[in-house]
N, C-alpha and C positions, 0 to 999 in steps of 0.2 A: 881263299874263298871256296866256298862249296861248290862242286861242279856242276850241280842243278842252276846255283845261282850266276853261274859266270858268262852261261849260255846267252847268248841277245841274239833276239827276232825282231826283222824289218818287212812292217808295214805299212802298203801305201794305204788312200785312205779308201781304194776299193776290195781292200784287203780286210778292212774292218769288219769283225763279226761280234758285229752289233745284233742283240734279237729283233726276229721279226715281230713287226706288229702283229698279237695274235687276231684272231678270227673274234676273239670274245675278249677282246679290250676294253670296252665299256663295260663289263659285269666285270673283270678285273679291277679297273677304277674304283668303282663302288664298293670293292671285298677291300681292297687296299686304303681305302678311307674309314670304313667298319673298322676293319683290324687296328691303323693308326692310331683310333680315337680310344677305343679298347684300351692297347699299350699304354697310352697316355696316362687314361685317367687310373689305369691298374697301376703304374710306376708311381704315383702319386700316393692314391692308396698305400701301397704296402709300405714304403717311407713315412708315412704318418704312422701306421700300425707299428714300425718297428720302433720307431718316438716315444711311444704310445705304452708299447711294451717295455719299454727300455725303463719305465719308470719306479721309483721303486716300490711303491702299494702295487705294483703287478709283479714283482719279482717272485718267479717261479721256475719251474724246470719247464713246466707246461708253455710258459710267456717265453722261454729261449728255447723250445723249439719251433713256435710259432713264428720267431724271427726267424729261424734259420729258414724254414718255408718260406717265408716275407722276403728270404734272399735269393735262395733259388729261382721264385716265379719272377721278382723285380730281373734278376738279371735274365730269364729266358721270353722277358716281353721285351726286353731291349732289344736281345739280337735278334730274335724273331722278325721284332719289325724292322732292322736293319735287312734283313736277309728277304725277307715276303715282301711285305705290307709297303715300304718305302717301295719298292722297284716297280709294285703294280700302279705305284700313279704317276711315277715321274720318269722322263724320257732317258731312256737305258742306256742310250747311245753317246750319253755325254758324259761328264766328269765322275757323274756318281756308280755309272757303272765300271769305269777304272777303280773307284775306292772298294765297290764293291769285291770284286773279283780279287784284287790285292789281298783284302784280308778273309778271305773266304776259307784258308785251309786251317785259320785258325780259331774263328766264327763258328763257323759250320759245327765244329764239334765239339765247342765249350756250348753251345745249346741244348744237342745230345745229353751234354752230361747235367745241366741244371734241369733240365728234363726229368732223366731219372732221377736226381736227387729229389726234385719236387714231390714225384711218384713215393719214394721211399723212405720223405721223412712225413709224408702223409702215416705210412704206417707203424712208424716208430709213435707219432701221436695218438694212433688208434691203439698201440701195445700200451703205451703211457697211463688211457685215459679207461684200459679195461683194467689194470692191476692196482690204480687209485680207488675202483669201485670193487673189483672183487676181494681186493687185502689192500684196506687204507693204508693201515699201519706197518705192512711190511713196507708198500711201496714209498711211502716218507723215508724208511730208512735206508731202502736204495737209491729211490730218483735224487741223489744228490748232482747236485750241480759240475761237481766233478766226471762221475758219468755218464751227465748228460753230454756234454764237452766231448768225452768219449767216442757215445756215440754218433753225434753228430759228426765227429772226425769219422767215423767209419764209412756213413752213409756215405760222403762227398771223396773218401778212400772208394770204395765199392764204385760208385759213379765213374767214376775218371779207369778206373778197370775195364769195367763193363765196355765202357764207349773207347778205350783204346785205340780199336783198331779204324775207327773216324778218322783218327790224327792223321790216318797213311792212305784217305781218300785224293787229296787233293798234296801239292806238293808246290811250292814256290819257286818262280821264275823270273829271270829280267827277262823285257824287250823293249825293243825301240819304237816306237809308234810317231813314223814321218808328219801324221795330220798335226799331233799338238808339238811334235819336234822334242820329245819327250821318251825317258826311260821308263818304264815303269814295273812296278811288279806284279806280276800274275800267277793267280793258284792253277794252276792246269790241275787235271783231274789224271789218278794214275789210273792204271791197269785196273787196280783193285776196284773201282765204280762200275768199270763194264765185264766184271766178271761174273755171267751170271748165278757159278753157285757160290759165291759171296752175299750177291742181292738175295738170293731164295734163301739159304742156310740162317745166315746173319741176319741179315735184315729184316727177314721172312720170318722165318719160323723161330728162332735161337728170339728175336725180338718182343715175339707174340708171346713167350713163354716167360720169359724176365721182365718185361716192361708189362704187360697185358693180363696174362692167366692168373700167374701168382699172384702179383700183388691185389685183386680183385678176390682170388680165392681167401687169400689170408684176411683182406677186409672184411672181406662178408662173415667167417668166424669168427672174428674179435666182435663184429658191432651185431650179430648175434647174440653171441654170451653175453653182450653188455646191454643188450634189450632185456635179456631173460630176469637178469640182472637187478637192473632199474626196477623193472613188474613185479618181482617176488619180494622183493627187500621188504624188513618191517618196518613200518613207520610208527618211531614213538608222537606221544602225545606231548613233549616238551618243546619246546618252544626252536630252544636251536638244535634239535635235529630236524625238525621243518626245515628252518635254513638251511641245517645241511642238504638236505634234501635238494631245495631248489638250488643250490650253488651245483650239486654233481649232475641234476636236467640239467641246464641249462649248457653248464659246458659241455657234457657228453651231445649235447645238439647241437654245437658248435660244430665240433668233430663230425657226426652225424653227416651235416650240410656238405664240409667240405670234402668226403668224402663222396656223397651223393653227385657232386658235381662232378667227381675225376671218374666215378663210375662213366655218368653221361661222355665226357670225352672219350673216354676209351673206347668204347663203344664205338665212335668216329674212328678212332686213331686206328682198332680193329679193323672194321669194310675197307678204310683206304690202304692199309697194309699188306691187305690180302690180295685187293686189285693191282697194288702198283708194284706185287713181287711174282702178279700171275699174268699182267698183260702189258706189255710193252707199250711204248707211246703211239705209236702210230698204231694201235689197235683203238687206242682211248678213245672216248666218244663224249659230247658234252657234259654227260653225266659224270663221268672222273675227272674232269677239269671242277666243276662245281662241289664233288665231293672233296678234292684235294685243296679247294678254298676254306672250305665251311668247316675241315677239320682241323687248317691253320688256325681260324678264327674262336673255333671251339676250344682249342688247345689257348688260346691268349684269354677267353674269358676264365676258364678255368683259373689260371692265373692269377685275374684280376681279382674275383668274386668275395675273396676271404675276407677284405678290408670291411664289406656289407654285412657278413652274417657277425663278426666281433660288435660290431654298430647293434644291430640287430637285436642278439642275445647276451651281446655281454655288460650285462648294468655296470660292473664296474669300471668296463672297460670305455663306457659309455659317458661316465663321471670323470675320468682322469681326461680324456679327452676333449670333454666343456673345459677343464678348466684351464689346460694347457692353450688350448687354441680361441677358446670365447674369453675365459677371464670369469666365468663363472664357478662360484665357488661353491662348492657341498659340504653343508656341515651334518659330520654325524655324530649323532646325539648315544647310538650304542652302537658297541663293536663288540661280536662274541665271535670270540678266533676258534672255530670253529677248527677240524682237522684238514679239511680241502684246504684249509688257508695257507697250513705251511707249505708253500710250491704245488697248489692244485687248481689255484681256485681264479677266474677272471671275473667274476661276479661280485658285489658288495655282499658280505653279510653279516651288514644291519640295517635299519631302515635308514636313510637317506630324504633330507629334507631342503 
């Protein structure tokens, strides 16, 4: 057995370090039922949407990477609220914060990493959805399914690099715990948590520049050229380049949205980064306790939100979805397959009666 793991520690039960009750446990409560209910109806959402997506009138390169986002956010509302949102409403001192702590060293950083894949397949879809509008026809003949696949292996490769060195924050332990007469296993936190130029370097600044600057800077260029884009294009006077037309708005505002939304988190994810890698805890003041709520919370809607704007803006995403879940059926009377349709397009385009 592992020497980490062979170690046991005996505690009585005024030996238990249980957290204390904080000072602002009631506005805790409240963040930790916000968050919950967020989680919830977000894990719900993106399971519908990957359904949704999965179906084959959506089958695109565009519709698989929207799942693979649909998977990342589904799994970082999970642990999130494993990890936040659960501990702020229920009593920490009992069983759950045993499970908690157990699996903490390996929670902790598979969050990290659907984090940034979330972050970075955000921008593989803003790559996707400028070279669909700036070279239709080249991009058909690359976004093939194949390296889409590709790439999505890279991001979630990329991800689990990046967050690496998470893996060796915490580290797993037995001990014996005399109040429930029980062994159990604990993530202790190593050296590397309280090193502070690990916190400043990594977490700091290395963080603000891979998770934060870039991906924001690259966004704002792509959905740039892809406004510029959109506004110059010519529009024929035939009937289905109209439609094309509306099928590449519509999705490009998809993307748009979702991206507008990770702006607004990061922006969160920014101030409290900055504060919680320049001022220690016992400097904090009730303003970084609320701002380190509200950017959990920020960080879960973010998450949740996609299921809305597909609803929203995607008519046809709109129609597969009545008919899988209502039973209502859409007949359509003309279908002119347009070029967005081979793997571009989540919109109908033809009318729809």
């Amino acid at each position: 057995m592992d020497e980490n793991l062979s170690e046991y520690y005996y505690y009585d039960e005024s030996e238990l370090l249980c957290p204390t009750v904080s000072a602002f446990y009631e506005f805790e409560t409240v963040y930790g039922i916000i968050g919950c209910t967020i989680a919830t109806i977000g894990i719900l959402g993106n399971m519908v949407s990957i359904v949704v997506l999965s179906q084959a009138r959506l089958s695109s390169t565009t519709s698989f990477f929207l799942k693979c986002l649909a998977l990342f956010d589904t799994l970082l509302l999970a642990l999130d609220m494993l990890i936040y949102t659960i501990p702020w409403i229920i009593d920490m001192c009992g069983i759950w914060d045993h499970f908690l702590v157990a699996t903490l060293f390996i929670v902790y950083p598979l969050s990290a990493v659907s984090h940034t894949g979330s972050i970075y397949m955000v921008i593989v879809l803003a790559l996707e959805r400028f070279m669909a509008v700036s070279k239709p026809f080249h991009a058909m003949s690359k976004w093939t399914f194949s390296r889409a696949r590709k790439v999505a292996a890279c991001v979630l490769l990329w991800s689990f690099l990046y967050n690496a060195p998470r893996f060796f924050e915490y580290r797993p332990r037995l001990y014996t715990d005399l109040t429930w007469n029980m062994t159990w296993l604990n993530s202790n936190s190593t050296a590397l948590t309280n090193n502070r130029d690990y916190v400043m370097i990594y977490l700091g600044y290395i963080n603000l520049v891979i998770e934060i600057i870039c991906p924001l800077v690259v966004l704002s260029v792509f959905h740039i050229q892809l406004l510029h884009l959109l506004q110059t294009r010519n529009k024929s006077i035939l009937r289905i380049n109209a439609v094309r037309e509306q099928d590449t708005h519509k999705l490009a505002a998809t993307v748009f949205a979702i991206t507008f939304v990770l702006f607004a988190c990061q922006i969160f994810v920014f101030v409290n980064n900055i504060l919680s890698t320049t001022l220690w805890k016992e400097e904090c003041t009730i303003a970084c306790f609320h701002l380190h709520h509200i950017t959990i919370i920020v960080v879960m809607i973010n998450s949740a939100a996609n299921f809305i704007f597909y609803c929203v803006l995607g008519r046809k995403f709109r129609i597969v979805l009545m008919e899988l879940f209502i039973g209502r059926r859409q007949t359509v009377t003309t279908y002119i397959k347009s070029s967005e349709a081979n793997g571009h397009s989540l919109v109908s385009v033809g009318p729809t009666y």
